[in-house]
Backbone bond lengths (Angstrom), bond angles and torsions (degrees), N, CA, C in turn:
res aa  C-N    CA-C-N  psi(-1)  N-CA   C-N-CA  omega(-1)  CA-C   N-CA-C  phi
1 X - - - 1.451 - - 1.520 109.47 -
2 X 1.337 118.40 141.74 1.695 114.49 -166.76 1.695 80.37 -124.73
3 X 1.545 98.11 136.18 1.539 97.20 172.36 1.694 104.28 -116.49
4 X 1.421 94.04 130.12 1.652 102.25 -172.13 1.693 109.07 -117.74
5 X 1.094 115.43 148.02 1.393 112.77 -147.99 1.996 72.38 -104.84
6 X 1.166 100.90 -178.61 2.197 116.29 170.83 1.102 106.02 -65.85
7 X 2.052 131.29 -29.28 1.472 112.88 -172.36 1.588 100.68 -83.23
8 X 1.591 116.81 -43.53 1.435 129.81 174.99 1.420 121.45 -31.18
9 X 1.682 108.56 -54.91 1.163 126.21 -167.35 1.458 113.07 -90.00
10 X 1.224 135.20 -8.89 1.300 160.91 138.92 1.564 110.01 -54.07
11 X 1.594 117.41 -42.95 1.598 101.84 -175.97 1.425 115.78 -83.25
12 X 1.435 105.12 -22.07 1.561 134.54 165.95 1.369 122.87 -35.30
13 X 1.581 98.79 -61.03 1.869 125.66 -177.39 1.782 86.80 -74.88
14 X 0.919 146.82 -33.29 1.498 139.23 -138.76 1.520 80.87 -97.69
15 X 1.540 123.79 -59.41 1.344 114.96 -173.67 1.180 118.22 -59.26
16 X 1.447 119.48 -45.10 1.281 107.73 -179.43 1.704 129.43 -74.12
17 X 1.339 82.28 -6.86 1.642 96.88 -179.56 1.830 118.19 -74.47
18 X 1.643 95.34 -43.30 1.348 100.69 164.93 1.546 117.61 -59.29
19 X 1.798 117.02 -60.26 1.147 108.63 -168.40 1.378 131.73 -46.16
20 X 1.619 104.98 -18.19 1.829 126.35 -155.45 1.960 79.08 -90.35
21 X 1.676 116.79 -47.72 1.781 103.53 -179.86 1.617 107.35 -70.18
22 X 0.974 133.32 4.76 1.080 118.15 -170.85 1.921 105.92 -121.72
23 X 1.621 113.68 -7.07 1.074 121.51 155.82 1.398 123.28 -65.31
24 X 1.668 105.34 -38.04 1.695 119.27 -174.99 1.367 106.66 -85.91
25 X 1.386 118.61 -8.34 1.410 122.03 166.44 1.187 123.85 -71.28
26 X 1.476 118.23 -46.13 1.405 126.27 -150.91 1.637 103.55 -149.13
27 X 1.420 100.23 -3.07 1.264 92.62 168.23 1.804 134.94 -94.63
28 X 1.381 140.52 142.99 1.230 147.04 -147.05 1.590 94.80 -114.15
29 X 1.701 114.24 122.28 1.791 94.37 165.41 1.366 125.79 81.93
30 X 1.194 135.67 -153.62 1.506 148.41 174.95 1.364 124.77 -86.07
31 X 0.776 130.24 105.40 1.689 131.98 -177.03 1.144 124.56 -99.45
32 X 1.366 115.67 109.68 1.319 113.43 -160.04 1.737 117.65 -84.85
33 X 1.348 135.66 123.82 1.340 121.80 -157.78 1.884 112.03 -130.08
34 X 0.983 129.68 141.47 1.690 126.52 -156.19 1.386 94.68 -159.16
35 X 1.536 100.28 131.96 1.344 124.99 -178.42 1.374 111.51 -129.15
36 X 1.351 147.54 120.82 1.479 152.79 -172.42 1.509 117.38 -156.21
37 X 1.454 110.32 116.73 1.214 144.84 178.90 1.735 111.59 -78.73
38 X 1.780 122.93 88.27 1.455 123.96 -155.30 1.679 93.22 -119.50
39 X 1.352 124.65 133.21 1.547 98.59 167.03 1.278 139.20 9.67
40 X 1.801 119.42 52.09 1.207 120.42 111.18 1.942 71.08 110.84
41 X 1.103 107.03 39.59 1.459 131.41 162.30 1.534 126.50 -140.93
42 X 0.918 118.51 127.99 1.548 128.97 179.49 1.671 107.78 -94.46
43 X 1.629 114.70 108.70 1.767 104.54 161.12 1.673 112.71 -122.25
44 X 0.941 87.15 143.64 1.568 98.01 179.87 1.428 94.40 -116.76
45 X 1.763 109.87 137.33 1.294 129.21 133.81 1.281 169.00 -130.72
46 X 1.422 130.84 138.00 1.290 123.07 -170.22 0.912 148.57 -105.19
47 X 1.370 144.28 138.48 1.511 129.73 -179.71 1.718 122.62 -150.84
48 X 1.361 88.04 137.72 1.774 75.76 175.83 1.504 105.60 -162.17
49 X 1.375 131.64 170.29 1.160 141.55 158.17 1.603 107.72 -56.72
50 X 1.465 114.97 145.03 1.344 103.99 -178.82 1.265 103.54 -172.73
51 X 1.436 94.82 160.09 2.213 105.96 -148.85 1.633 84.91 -102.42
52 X 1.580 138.63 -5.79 1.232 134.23 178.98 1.734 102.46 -55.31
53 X 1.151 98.90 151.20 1.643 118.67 174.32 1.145 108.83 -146.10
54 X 1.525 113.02 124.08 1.884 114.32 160.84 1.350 111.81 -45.52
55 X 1.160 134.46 -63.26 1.136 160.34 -160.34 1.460 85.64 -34.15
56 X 1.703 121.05 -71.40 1.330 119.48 -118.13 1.624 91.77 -115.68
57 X 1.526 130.55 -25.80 1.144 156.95 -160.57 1.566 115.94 -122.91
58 X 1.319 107.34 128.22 1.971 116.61 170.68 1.209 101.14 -95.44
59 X 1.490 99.25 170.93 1.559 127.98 175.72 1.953 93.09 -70.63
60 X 0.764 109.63 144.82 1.794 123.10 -177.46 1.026 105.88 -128.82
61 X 1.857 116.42 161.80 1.373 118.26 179.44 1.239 131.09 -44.52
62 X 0.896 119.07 -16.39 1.941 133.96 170.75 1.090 140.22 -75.42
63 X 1.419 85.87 -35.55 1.691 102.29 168.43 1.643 119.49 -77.86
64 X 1.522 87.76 -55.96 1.900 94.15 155.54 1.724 112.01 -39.79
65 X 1.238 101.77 -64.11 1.274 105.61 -154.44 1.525 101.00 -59.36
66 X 1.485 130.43 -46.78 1.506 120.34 158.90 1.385 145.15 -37.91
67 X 2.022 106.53 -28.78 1.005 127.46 164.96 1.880 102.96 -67.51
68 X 0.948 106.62 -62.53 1.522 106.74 179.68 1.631 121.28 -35.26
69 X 1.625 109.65 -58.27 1.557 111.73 -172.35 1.916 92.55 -77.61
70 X 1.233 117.28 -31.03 1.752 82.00 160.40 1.298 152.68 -80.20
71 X 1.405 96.15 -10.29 1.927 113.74 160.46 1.695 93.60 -51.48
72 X 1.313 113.50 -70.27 1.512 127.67 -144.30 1.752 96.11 -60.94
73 X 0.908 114.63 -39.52 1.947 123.80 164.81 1.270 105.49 -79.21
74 X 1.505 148.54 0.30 1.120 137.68 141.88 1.852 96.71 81.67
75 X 1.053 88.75 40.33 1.941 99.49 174.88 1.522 97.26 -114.85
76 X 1.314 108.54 175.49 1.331 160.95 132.40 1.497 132.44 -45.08
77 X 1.391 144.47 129.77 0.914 156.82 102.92 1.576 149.02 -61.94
78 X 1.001 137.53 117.90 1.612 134.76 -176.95 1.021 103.97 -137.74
79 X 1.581 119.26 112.85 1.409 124.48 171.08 1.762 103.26 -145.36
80 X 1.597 92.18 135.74 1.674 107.24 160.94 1.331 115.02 -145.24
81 X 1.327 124.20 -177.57 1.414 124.59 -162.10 1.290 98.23 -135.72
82 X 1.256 144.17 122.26 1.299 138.37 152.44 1.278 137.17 -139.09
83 X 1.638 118.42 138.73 1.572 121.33 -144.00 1.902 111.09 31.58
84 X 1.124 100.40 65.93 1.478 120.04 164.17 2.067 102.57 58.17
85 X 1.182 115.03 29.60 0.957 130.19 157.33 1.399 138.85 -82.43
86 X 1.323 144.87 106.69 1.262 126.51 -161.70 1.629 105.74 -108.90
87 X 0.935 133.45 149.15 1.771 141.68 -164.91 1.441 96.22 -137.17
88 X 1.359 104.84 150.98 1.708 107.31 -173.53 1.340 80.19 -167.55
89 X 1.840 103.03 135.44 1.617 116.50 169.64 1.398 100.84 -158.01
90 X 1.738 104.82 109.74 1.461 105.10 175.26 1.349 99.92 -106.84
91 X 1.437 124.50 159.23 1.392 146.44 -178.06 1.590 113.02 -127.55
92 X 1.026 130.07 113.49 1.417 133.97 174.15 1.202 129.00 -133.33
């Protein structure tokens, strides 16, 4: 059981809220998404086909701003992209 206080559970909804606009942004197809509650850790994961490119596209306020509310929850991020694949694994 993870006990999340209103600011916690608020930075929570904010991340996942972005990642889900930023799936409909750039994401291609079906996206596959997984959430699991393990000893007193929260991971979420993501994946999808996606029209994003380093090349052509920056990190944007959202992405920052996701990086931010997971410092402040004292998580993790892991994300890479490959052959137009995008991977997302937060830990909290």
């Amino acid at each position: 059981q993870l006990n999340f206080d209103k600011e916690r559970l608020s930075n929570l909804i904010h991340i996942i809220s972005e990642l889900v606009n930023n799936d409909l942004k750039y994401g291609l197809g079906i996206s596959s998404w997984e959430l699991q509650l393990d000893n007193n850790e929260l991971s979420l994961t993501m994946n999808s086909e996606s029209k994003w490119e380093v090349e052509n596209h920056h990190f944007g306020n959202g992405s920052r701003t996701i990086r931010k509310r997971i410092e402040i929850l004292k998580g993790n991020i892991t994300e890479k992209l490959e052959n137009k694949k995008y991977f997302c694994e937060i830990k909290i």
